[in-house]
C-alpha positions as a Markdown table, in Angstrom:
| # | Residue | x | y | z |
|---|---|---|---|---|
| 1 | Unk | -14.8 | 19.7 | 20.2 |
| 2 | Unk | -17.9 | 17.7 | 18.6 |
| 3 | Unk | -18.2 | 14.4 | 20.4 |
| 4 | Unk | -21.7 | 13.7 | 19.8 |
| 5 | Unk | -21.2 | 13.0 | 16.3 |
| 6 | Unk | -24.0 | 11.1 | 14.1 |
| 7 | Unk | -23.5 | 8.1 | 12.9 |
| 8 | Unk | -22.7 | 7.7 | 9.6 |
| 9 | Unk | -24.7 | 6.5 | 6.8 |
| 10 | Unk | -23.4 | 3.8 | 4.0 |
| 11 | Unk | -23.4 | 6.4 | 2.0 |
| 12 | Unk | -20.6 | 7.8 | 4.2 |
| 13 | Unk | -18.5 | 5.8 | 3.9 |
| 14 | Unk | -16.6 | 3.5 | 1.3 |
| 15 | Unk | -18.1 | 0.2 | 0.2 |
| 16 | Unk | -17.3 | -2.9 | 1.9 |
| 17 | Unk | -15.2 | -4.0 | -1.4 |
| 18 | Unk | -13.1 | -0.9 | -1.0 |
| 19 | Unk | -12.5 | -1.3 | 2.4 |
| 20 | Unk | -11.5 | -4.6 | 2.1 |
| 21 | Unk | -9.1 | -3.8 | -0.9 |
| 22 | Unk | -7.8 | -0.7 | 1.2 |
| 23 | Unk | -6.7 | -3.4 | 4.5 |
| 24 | Unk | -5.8 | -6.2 | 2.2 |
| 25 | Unk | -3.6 | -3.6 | 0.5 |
| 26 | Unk | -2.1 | -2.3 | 3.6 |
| 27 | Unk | -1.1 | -5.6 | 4.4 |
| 28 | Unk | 0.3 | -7.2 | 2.2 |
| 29 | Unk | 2.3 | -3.7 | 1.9 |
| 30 | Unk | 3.5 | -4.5 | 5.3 |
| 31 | Unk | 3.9 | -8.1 | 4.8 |
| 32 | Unk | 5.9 | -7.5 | 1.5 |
| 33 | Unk | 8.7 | -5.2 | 3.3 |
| 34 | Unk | 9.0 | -7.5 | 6.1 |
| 35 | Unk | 10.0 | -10.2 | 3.9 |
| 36 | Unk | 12.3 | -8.1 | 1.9 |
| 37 | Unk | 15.7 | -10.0 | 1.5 |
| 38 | Unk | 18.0 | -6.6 | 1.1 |
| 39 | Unk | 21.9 | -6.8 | 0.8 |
| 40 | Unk | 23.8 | -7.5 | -2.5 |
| 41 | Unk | 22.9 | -9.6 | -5.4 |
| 42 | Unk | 24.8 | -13.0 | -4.4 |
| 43 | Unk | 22.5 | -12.9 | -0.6 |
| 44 | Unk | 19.0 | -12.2 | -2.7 |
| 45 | Unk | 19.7 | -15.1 | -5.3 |
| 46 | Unk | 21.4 | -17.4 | -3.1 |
| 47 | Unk | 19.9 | -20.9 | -3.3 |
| 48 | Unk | 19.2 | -21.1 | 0.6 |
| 49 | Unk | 16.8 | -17.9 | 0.3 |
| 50 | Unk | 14.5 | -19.1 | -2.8 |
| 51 | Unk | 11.4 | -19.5 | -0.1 |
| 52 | Unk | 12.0 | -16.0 | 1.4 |
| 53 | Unk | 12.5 | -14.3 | -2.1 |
| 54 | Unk | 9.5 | -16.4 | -3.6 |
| 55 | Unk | 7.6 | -14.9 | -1.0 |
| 56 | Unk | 8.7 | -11.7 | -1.0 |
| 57 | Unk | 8.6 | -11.7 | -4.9 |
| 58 | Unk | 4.5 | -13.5 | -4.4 |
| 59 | Unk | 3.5 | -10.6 | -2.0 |
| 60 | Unk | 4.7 | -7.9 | -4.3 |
| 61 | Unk | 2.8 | -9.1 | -7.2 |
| 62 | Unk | 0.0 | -9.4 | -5.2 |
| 63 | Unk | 0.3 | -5.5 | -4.2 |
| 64 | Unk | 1.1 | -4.5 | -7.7 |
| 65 | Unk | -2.8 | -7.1 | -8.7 |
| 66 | Unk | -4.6 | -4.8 | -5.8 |
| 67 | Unk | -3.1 | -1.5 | -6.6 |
| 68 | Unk | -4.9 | -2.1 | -10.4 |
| 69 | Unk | -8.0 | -3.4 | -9.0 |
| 70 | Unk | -7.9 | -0.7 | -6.6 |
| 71 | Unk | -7.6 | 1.9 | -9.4 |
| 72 | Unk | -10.7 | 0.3 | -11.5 |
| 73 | Unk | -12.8 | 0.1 | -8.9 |
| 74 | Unk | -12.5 | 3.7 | -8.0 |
| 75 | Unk | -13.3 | 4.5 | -11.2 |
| 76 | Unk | -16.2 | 2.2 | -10.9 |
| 77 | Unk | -17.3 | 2.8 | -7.3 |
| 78 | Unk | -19.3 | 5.9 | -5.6 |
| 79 | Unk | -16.8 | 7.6 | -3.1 |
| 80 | Unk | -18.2 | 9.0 | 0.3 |
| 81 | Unk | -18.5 | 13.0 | 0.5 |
| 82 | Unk | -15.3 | 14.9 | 1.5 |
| 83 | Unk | -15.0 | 15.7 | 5.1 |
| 84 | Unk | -15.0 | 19.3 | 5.5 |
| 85 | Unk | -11.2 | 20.1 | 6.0 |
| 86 | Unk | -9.3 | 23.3 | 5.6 |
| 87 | Unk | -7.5 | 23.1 | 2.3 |
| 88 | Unk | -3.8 | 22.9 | 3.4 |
| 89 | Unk | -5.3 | 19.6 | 4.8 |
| 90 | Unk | -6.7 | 19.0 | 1.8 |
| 91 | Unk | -4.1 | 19.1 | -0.3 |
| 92 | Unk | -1.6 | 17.3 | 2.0 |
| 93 | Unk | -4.1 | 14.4 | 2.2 |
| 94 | Unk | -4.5 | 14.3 | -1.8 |
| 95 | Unk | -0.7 | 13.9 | -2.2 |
| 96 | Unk | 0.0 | 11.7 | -0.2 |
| 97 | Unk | -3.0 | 9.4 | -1.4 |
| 98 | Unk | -1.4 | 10.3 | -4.9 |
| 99 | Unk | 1.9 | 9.1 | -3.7 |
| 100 | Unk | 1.0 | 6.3 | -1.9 |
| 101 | Unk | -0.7 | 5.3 | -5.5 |
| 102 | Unk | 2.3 | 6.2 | -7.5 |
| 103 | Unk | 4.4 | 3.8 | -5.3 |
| 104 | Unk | 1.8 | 1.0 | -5.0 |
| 105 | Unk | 3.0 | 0.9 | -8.8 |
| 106 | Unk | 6.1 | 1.7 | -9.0 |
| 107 | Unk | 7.5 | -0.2 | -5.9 |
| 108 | Unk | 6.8 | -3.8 | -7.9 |
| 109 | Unk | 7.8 | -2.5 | -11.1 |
| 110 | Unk | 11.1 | -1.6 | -9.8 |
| 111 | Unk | 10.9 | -5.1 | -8.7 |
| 112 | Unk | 10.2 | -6.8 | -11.8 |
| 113 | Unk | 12.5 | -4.0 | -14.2 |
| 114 | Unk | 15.9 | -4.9 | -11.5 |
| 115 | Unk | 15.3 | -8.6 | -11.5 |
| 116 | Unk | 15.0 | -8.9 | -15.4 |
| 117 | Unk | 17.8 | -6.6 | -16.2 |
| 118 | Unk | 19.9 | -8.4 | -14.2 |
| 119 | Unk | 18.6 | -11.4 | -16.0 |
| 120 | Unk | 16.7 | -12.9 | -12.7 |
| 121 | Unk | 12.9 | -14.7 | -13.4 |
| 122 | Unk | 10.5 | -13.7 | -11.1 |
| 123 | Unk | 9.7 | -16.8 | -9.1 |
| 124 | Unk | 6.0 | -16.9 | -7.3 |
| 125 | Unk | 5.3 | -19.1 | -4.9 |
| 126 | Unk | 3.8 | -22.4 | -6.4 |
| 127 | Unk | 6.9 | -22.7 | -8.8 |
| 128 | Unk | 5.0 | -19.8 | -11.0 |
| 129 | Unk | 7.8 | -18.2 | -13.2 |
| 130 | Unk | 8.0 | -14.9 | -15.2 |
| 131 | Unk | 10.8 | -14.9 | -17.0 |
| 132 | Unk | 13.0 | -12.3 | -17.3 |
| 133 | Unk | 12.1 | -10.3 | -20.6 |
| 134 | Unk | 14.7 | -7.4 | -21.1 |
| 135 | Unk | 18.0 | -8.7 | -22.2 |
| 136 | Unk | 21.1 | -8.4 | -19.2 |
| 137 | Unk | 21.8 | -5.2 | -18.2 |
| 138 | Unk | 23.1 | -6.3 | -15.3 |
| 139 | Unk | 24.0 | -2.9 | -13.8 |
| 140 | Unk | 21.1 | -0.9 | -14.6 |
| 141 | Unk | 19.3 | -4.1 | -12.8 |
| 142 | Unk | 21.5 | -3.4 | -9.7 |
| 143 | Unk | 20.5 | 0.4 | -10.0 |
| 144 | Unk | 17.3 | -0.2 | -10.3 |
| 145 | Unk | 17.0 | -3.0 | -7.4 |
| 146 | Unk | 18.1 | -0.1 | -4.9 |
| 147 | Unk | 15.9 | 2.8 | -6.4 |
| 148 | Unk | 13.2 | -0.6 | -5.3 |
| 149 | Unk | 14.5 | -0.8 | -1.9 |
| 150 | Unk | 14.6 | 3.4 | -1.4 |
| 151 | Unk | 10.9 | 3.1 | -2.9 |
| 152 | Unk | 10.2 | 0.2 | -0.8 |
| 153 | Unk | 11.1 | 2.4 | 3.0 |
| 154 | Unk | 9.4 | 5.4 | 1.7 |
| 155 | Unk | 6.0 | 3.3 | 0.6 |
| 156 | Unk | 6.0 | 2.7 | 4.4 |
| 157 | Unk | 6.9 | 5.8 | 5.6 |
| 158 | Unk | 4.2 | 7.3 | 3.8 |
| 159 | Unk | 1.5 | 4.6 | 4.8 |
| 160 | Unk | 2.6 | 5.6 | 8.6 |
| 161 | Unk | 2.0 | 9.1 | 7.9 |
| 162 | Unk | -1.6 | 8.1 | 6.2 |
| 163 | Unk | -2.3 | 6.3 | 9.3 |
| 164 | Unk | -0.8 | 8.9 | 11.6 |
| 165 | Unk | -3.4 | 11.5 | 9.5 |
| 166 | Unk | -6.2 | 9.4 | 10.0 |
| 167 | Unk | -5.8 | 8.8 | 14.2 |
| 168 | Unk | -4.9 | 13.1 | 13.9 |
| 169 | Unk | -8.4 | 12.9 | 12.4 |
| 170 | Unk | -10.3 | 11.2 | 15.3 |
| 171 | Unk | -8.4 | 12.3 | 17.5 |
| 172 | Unk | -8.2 | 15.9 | 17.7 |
| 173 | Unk | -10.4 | 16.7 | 14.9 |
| 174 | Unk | -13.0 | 14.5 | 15.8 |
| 175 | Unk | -14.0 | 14.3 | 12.2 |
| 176 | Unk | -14.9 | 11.0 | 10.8 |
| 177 | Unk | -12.5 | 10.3 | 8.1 |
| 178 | Unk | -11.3 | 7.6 | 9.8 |
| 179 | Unk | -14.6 | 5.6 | 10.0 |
| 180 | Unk | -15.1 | 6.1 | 5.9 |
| 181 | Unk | -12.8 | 3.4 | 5.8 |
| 182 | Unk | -14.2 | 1.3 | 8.7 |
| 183 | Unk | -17.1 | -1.2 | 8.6 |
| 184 | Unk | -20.4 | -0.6 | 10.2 |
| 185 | Unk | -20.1 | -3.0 | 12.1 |
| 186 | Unk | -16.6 | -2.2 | 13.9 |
| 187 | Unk | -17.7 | 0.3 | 16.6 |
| 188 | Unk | -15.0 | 3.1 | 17.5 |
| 189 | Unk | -14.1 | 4.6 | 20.1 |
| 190 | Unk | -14.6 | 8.6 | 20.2 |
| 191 | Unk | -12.9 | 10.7 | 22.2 |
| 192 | Unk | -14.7 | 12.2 | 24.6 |
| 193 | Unk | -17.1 | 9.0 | 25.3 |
| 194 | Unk | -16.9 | 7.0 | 28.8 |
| 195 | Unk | -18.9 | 4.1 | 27.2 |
């Protein structure tokens, strides 16, 4: 096991505007299923919960915002060099980066495609209203809203097996994928190290 790994360069490692996207992201993920209302249709759209689903509905936009940002600035950004990894590894890690994507998407248009069939607005914090564009299709909105809340546990799921990967990574591999998405400044622990 290498423990006396170099230090990485910036070039290493993903930009500071990445990085920042990639936590923001990951919070607001988190933050945006921990406010989720759940339960039927009369308990989401009940008067007394219009703060905790203008909330809810606030931090979802604001994932679905990051997740395009996220994917122009990739496009825009350099990308550290792949860790060396063997390719079962590989190809685990690029699907569920894939998924994770697909579902950064697809977890707020759920959203937005349930709320409007079943002729809800989406109501932002702020008053901020998108109303609903599709005309009622009330039960195709219900179907929808719970193909949202299915998409919604695996989103996490699949973040906790990302960050399972990436402590895997430091851990026993003693790689550095995890500090790619770390800042300089934050100094990590290595396994292996007594300071």
């Amino acid at each position: 096991m290498n423990t006396t790994l170099a230090p990485l360069k910036p070039t290493d490692r993903f930009g500071g505007f990445a990085q920042l996207l990639h936590w923001l992201t990951a919070i607001l993920v988190l933050a945006a299923f921990s406010t989720g209302l759940g339960g039927p249709e009369q308990h989401v759209y009940a008067a007394s919960r219009d703060f905790d689903r203008q909330l809810h509905e606030t931090l979802g936009m604001a994932v679905f915002v990051l997740a395009i940002i996220r994917v122009i600035w990739m496009r825009l950004d350099s990308r550290p060099a792949q860790q060396a990894v063997s390719r079962l590894l590989h190809i685990g890690a690029k699907s569920v980066q894939g998924l994770l994507y697909l579902l950064l998407f697809a977890v707020p248009m759920t959203a937005i495609a349930g709320a409007w069939l079943g002729n809800h607005p989406i109501i932002l914090l702020g008053g901020v209203e998108l109303p609903a564009l599709f005309g009622d299709a009330h039960d195709l909105g219900q179907s929808i809203a719970e193909i949202h809340t299915w998409l919604g546990d695996a989103i996490l799921w699949l973040a906790g097996l990302h960050a399972v990967a990436a402590i895997y990574h430091h851990v026993i591999l003693q790689d550095q994928v995890l500090e790619t998405m770390l800042p300089r400044w934050l100094k990590v622990w290595r396994p292996g190290n007594r300071q």
